[in-house]
C-alpha positions in Angstrom: 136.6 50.9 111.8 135.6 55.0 111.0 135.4 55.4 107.5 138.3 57.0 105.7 138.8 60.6 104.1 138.4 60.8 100.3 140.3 63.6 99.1 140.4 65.1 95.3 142.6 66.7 93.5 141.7 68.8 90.1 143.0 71.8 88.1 144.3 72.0 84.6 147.6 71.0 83.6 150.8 72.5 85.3 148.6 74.0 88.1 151.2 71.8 90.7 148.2 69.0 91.6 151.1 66.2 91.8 153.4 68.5 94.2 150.6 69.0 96.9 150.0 65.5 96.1 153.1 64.3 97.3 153.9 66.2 100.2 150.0 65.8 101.9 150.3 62.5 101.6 154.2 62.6 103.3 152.7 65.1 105.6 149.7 62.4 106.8 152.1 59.1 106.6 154.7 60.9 109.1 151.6 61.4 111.3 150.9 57.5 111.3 147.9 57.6 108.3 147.3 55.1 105.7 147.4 56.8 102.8 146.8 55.9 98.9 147.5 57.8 96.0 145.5 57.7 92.9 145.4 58.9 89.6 143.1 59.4 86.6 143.1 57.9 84.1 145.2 54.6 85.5 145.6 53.4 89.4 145.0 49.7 88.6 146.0 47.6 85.7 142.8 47.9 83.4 143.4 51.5 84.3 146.8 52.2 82.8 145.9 50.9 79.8 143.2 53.0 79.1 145.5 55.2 80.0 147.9 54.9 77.0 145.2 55.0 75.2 143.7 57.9 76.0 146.9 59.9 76.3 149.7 58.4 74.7 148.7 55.9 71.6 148.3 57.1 67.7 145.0 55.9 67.9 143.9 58.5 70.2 144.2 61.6 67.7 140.9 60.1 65.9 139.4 59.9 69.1 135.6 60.7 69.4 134.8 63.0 72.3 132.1 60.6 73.2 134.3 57.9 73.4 136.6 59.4 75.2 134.5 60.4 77.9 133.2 56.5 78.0 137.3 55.7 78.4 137.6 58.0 81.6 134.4 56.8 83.0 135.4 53.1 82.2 139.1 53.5 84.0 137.0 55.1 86.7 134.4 52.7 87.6 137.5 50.0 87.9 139.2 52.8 90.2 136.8 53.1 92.4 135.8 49.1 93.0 138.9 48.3 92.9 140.9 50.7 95.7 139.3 53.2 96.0 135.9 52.0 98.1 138.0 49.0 99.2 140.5 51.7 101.1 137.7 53.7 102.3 136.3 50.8 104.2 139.5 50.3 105.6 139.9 53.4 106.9 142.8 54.9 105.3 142.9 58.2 103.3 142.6 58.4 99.6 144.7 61.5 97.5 142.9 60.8 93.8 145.0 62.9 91.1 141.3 63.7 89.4 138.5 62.1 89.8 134.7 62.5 88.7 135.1 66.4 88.4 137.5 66.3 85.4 135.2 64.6 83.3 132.3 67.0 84.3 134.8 69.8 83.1 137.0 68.1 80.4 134.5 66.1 78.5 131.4 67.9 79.9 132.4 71.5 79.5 135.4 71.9 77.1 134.7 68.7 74.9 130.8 70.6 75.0 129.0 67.3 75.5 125.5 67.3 76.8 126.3 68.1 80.7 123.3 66.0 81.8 124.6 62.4 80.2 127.9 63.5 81.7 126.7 63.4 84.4 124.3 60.6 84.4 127.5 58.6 82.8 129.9 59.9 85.8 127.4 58.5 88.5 127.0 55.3 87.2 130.7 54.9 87.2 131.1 55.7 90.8 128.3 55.1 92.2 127.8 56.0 95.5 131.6 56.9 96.1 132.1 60.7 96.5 135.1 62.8 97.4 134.3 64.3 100.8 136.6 67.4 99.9 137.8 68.3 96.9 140.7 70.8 96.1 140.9 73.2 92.5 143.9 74.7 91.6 143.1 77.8 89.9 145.8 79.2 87.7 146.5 81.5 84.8 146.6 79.9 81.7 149.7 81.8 80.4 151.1 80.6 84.2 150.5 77.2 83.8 151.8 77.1 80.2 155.6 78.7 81.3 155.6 76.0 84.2 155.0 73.0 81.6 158.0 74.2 79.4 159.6 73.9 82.3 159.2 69.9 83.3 161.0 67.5 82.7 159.9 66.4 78.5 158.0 62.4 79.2 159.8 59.4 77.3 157.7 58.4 74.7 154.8 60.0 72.8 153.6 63.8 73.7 150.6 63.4 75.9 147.8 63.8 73.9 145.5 65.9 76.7 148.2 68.3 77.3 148.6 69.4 73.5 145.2 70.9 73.1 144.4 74.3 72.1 144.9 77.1 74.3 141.0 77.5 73.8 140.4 74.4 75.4 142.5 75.2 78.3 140.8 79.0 79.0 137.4 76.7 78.7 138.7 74.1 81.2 139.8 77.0 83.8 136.3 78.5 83.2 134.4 75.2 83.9 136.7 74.3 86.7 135.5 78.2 88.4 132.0 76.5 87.8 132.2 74.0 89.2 133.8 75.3 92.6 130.9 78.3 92.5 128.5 75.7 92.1 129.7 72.7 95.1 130.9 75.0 97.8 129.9 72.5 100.2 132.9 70.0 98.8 134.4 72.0 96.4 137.6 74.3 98.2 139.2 76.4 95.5 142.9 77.3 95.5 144.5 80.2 94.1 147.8 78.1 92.7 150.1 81.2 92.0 151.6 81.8 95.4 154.1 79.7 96.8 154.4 76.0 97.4 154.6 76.5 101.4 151.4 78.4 101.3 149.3 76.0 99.1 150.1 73.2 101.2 149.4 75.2 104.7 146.0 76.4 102.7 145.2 72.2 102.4 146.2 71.1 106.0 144.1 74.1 107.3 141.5 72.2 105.7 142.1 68.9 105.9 143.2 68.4 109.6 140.1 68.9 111.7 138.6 66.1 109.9 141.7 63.7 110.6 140.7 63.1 114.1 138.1 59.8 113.8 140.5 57.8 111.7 143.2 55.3 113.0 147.4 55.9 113.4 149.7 53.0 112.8 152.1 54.8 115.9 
């Protein structure tokens, strides 16, 4: 059994990650793929509590930065053990909403914790499982902004991420154009203004010659 495809997703908020999302992975199943969806933090039980935590509960507003960063890496070490390397081995293709990358951007970069024990604390949570492409949505802040004010408003608390300063967000964008100059290799960065049809025609041109080891189900 080939190995399957590990694909990333990352960008700052309202950059239209969870569209793509949905219609790669429709795209691939019509085609006969296995395909699972992740996201970060959550994707197993452990995860989406962390989760709350990390975005939803009154606790998290006296959140340290370190210990937030030990949070993600926590929900992501589960992640990975328990799907993520699992599906690989099975052959079937993995869409993660985030993954290592945000935490080298979020906590590393616009948090401004010491890059080199972000790192060191993002390989020891996913040891030696690596996406083998990821995809950054690049977008204008003042874009990405108008498009949140236009979702749907979540039951329950605000999500604690999303209501940082615009600061934060302009440093996110910047770290996120980092880290694409910087992993060109893996790293494929999107400009996320233009139109749904040709974002998602911009991924399959990139994702489709590397479909043809894995297994159909038709």
């Amino acid at each position: 059994m080939p190995r399957g495809i590990f694909v990333s997703f990352e960008g700052s908020e309202g950059c239209g990650k969870s569209t793509q999302i949905r219609l790669l992975a429709d795209r691939l199943k019509a085609l006969g793929h296995q395909v699972i969806l992740t996201r970060e933090p959550g994707g197993t039980e452990i995860g989406e509590q962390l989760r709350h935590l990390l975005q939803f509960s009154k606790a998290g507003h006296a959140m340290a930065s370190e210990t937030e960063l030990l949070l993600f890496a926590a929900s992501r070490a589960q992640l990975v053990r328990e799907v993520i390397a699992p599906a690989l081995e099975a052959g079937a293709i993995v869409l993660a909403d985030r993954f290592l990358d945000s935490t080298t951007v979020y906590q590393g970069v616009a948090r401004k914790l010491d890059p080199a024990e972000v790192a060191a604390i993002n390989r020891f949570a996913v040891g030696d499982t690596l996406p083998d492409i990821t995809f950054v949505f690049d977008l204008d802040l003042a874009i990405a902004r108008e498009r949140m004010r236009h979702r749907p408003a979540p039951a329950g608390a605000p999500d604690r991420m999303e209501s940082q300063p615009a600061a934060f967000f302009e440093a996110v964008r910047a770290g996120y154009l980092a880290l694409a100059r910087e992993n060109t290799t893996r790293v494929r960065l999107l400009d996320a203004a233009g139109t749904v049809e040709d974002l998602s025609n911009r991924i399959w041109q990139e994702l489709a010659p590397r479909l043809s080891p894995l297994p159909v189900t038709k």
